[in-house]
N, C-alpha and C positions, 0 to 999 in steps of 0.2 A: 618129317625128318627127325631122326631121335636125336635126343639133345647131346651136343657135344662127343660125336663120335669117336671124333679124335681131335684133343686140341695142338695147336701149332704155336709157337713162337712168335711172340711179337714180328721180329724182322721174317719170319717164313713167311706170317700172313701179308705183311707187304708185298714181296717177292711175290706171292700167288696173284695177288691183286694188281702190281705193275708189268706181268707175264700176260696180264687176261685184256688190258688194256695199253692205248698208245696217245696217253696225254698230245692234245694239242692245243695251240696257244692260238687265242686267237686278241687282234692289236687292234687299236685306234688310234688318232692321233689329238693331244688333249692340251690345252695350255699347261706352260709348265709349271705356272701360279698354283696349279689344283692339281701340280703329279706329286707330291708329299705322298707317301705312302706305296704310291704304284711302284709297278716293275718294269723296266725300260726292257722295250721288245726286240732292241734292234741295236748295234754296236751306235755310240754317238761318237762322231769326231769332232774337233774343233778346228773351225777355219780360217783362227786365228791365232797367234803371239799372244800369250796373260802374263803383262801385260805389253800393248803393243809401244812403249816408250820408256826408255831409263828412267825411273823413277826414284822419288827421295824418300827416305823411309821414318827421317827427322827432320823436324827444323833446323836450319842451322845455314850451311855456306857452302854452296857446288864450288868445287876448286879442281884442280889440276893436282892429282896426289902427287907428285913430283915436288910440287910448289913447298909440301907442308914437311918434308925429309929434316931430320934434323929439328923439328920444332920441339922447347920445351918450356915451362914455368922460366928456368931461367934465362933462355935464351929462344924467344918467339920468334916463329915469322912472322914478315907484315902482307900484307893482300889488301890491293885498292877495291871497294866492292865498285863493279861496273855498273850494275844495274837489280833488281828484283823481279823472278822468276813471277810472271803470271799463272794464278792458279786455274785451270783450266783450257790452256791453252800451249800453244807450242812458244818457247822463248826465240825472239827474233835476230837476237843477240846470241856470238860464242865467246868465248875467255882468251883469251891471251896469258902471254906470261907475265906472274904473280899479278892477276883478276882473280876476285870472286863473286858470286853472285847471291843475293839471299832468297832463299829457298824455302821453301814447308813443306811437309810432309803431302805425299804424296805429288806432289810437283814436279814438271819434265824438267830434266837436268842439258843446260844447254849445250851447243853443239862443243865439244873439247873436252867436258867435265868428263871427269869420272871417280868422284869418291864427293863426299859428303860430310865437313866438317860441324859435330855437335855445337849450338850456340853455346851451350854451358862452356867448351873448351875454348870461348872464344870473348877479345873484351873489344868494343869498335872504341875508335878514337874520333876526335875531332876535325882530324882531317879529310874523313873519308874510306879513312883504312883501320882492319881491323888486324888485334897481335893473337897470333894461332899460338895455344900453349900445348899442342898435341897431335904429333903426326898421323896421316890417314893413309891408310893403304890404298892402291889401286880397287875400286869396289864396293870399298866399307861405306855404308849407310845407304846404299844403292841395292835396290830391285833393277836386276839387267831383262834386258827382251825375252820373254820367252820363260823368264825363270819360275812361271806356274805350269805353265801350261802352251808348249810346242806347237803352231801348225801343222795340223794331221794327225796327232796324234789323239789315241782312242782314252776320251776322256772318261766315261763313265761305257763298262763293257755291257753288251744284251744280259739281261734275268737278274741286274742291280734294283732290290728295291730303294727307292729316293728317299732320302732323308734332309732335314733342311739343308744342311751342307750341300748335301751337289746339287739343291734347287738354288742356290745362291750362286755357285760355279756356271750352271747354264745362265742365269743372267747374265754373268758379266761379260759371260761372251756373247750374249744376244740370242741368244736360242730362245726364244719363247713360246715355242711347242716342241712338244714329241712324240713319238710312237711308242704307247705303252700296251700291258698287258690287261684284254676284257676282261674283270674279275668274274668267275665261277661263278653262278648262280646254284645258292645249294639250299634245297625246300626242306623244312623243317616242320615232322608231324610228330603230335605226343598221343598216344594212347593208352589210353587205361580210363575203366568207368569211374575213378574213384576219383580221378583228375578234373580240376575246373578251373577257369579263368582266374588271376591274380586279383581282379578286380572285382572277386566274388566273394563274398563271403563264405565259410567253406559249415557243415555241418559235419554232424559223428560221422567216419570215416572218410571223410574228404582230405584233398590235399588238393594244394594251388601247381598250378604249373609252371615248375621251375628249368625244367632241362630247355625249352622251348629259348627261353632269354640267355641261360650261360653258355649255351650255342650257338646261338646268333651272335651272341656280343664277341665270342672267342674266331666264331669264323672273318668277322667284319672287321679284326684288330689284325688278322691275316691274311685281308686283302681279296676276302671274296664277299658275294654278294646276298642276303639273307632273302625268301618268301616263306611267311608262316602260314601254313596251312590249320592252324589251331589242334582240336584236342579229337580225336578221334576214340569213338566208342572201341569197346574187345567184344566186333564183330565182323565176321570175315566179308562177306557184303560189303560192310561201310570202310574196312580196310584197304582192301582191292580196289572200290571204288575213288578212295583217296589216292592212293599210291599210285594207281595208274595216272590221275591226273597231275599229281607232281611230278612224277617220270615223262610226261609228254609235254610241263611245261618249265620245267627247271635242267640243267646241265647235268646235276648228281642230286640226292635226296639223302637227309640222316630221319630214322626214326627212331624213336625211346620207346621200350616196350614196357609194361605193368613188370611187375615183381614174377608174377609166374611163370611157371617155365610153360603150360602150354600158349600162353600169348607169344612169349618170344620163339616155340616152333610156329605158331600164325603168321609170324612177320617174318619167318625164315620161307614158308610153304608161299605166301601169296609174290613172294620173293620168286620164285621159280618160277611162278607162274608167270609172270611181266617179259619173261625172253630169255636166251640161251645167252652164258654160261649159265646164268643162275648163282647159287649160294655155293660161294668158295671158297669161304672158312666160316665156323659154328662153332665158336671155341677158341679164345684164345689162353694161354698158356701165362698170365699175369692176375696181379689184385691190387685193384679193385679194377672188375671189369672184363671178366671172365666168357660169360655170355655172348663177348660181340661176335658180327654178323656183318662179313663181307660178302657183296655180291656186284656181278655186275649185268647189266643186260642193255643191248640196243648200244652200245658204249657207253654206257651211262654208270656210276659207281652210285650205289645203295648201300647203307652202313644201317646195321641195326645194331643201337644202344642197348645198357642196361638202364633201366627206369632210376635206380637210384641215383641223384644227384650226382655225387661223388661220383660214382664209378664212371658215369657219362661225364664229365668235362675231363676226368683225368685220362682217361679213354683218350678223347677228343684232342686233349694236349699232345698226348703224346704220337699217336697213328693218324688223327684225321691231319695233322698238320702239315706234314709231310705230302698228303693228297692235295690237300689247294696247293700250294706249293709249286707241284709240278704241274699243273696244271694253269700257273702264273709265270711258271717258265724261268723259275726262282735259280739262282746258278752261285750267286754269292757265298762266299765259304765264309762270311762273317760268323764269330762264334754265336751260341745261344747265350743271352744274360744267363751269369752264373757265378757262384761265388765258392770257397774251399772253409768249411766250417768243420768243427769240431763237436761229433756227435755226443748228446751228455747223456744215455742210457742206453743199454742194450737192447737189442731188438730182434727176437728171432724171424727166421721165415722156414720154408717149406724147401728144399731142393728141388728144383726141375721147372718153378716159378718164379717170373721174375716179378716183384713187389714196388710198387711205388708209395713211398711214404711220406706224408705231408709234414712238414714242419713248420718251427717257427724260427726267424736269425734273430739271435742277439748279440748283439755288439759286446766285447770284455771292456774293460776300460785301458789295454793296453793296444784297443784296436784288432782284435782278433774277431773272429765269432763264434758262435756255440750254435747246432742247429738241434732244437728242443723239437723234439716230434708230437704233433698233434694226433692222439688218439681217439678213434670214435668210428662209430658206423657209417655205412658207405650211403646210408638216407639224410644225414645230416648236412645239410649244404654250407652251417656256418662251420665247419668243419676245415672244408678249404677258405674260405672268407678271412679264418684266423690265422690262415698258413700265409706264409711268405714265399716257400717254396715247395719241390717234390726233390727227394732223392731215393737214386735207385739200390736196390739189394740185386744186384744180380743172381740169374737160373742155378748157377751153380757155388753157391752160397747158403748157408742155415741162417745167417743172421747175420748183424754186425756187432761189433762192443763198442761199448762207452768208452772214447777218447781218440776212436778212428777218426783219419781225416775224409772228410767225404764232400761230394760236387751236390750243392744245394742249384736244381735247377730252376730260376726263378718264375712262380706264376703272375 
């Protein structure tokens, strides 16, 4: 296939890739101790009242807000305390008029109460009764029935991925499993002869293999599943042979090709070769990362990188993410971490390409930030290492000036 016949648009190459294929999700059911992370497969409701009893939200005195009307510094009410709310349990005892009861936080409010006088607004006496220096409304210091979290209603919706938060909300309602999303198992092969093991020593023209780690580590923070296939030679034989066994034993497959362009038509050619559609885009329309290489076959999504560091994870942030994603059944419109920075040099770009460019945030000291763009070639992996984020120049743009404000996407 000749290289880069036509190149496409980042979102075209999507749109051809989710045209060619029909993500589906597939679920298990997991303690909810160990769903941090995962994506909830299925709507959850709750089959209970959060919480299921009036509760107290301070220390202090369940009273009858009636009682407390009128009360101030200089003129208090008085309230006999009846009895002390047991913590854990339901009070056996209700209030009468002018009764209070003493109370703590998070303690059932007995049968009559409904407001909660602060101890600080309160001095007991000797007799048994305390002088209230501060009226309470109907409510005040009170958690009512229900006021988290309704029966039946849908607590956390399907394609929510879990964060400690709603693994804290499912306990307290008792849910201690649920039906999440199987994460994606995606095979990850590097090729090029120049490439060797991290844990090798490398000689004159060697290089360790890097893309293999910053794509595992970026896919497994996304909630799918890594097989490393290691470092494959630039030969069509040992290619073929690799590829097809990651395609028959993985969900989707990424591979990084060498720097030249006849390796990456290799990994475009032995790409057709594995089944119909084939390669469906060869060329995309962005930098760093120009080269990739969507394909799909048997349903299966096949991504072919560019070998340089940079260009493969920034690639990978921006288009493969989106692929697990859907493929985890992802639905949340939560924003992406992101921050509004102030760029401090000009920067051209090309029309017709859209450019991702790495920076750095710095904080002003009036709390604002500055995003300092990190320049350098798309081989240098400390490159991103020193960035904090990517922001984009959009296709139809030459560049941007120094002191625009622009969306620093955080990596």
């Amino acid at each position: 296939m000749p290289e880069f016949l036509s190149l496409v648009t980042p979102d075209k190459a999507l749109d051809l890739l989710f045209n060619a294929i029909n993500p589906e999700v597939k679920s298990e059911i997991i303690q909810t101790e160990k769903a941090s992370g995962k994506v909830t497969a299925e709507d959850i409701l709750s089959l209970q009242n959060l919480p299921d009893f009036k509760r107290s939200t301070v220390d202090g005195y369940a009273v009858l807000a009636k009682e407390t009307h009128g009360a101030g510094e200089s003129l208090p009410a008085y309230l006999t305390i009846k009895d002390e709310v047991p913590m854990g349990d339901e009070p056996e005892f209700s209030l009468a008029s002018q009764e209070c009861a003493l109370i703590h936080t998070g303690g059932m409010l007995p049968k009559d109460a409904d407001a909660v006088i602060m101890i600080e607004d309160t001095q007991i006496l000797e007799s048994g009764e305390i002088e209230v220096f501060r009226a309470v409304a109907k409510g005040e210091n009170v958690i009512e029935v229900g006021e988290d979290v309704s029966a039946g209603e849908t607590i956390i919706p399907k394609g929510t991925r879990l964060r400690p938060a709603e693994i804290g909300g499912l306990m307290a309602l008792g849910i201690t499993s649920i039906r999440t999303a199987i994460p994606p198992v995606i095979g990850i092969l590097s090729s090029g002869d120049e490439i060797i093991p991290p844990s090798q020593k490398t000689k004159p023209g060697e290089v360790r293999d890097i893309n293999s780690y910053t794509l595992a580590a970026l896919i497994e923070d996304l909630g799918g599943e890594v097989t490393h296939y290691g470092i494959i030679a630039d030969s069509r034989d040992e290619m073929l042979k690799a590829l097809k066994k990651a395609h028959q034993e993985c969900d989707h497959l990424i591979v990084t090709a060498g720097s030249s362009a006849s390796t990456r038509d290799l990994t475009a050619e032995i790409m057709n070769i594995l089944g119909d559609p084939g390669v469906l885009v060869h060329g995309i329309s962005i930098k760093p990362g120009k080269p990739t290489i969507f394909a799909v076959s048997g349903g299966k999504i096949m991504i072919g990188l560019p070998g340089n560091p940079v260009s493969a994870l920034v690639i990978a942030t921006i288009l493969v993410s989106p692929i697990i994603e859907a493929y985890l059944g992802v639905k949340s419109s939560r924003p992406e971490p992101a921050l509004f920075a102030e760029l401090t040099v000009n920067i051209s770009s090309q029309a017709g390409r859209e450019d991702w460019i790495p920076v750095r945030v710095i904080k002003t000291p009036e709390g604002s930030f500055l995003a300092e763009p990190v320049f350098g070639r798309s081989n240098l992996i400390f490159i991103l290492a020193r960035s904090d984020g990517l922001i984009k120049i959009p296709a139809s743009a030459t560049g941007l000036e120094a002191g625009s404000l622009v969306t620093v996407r955080l990596i």
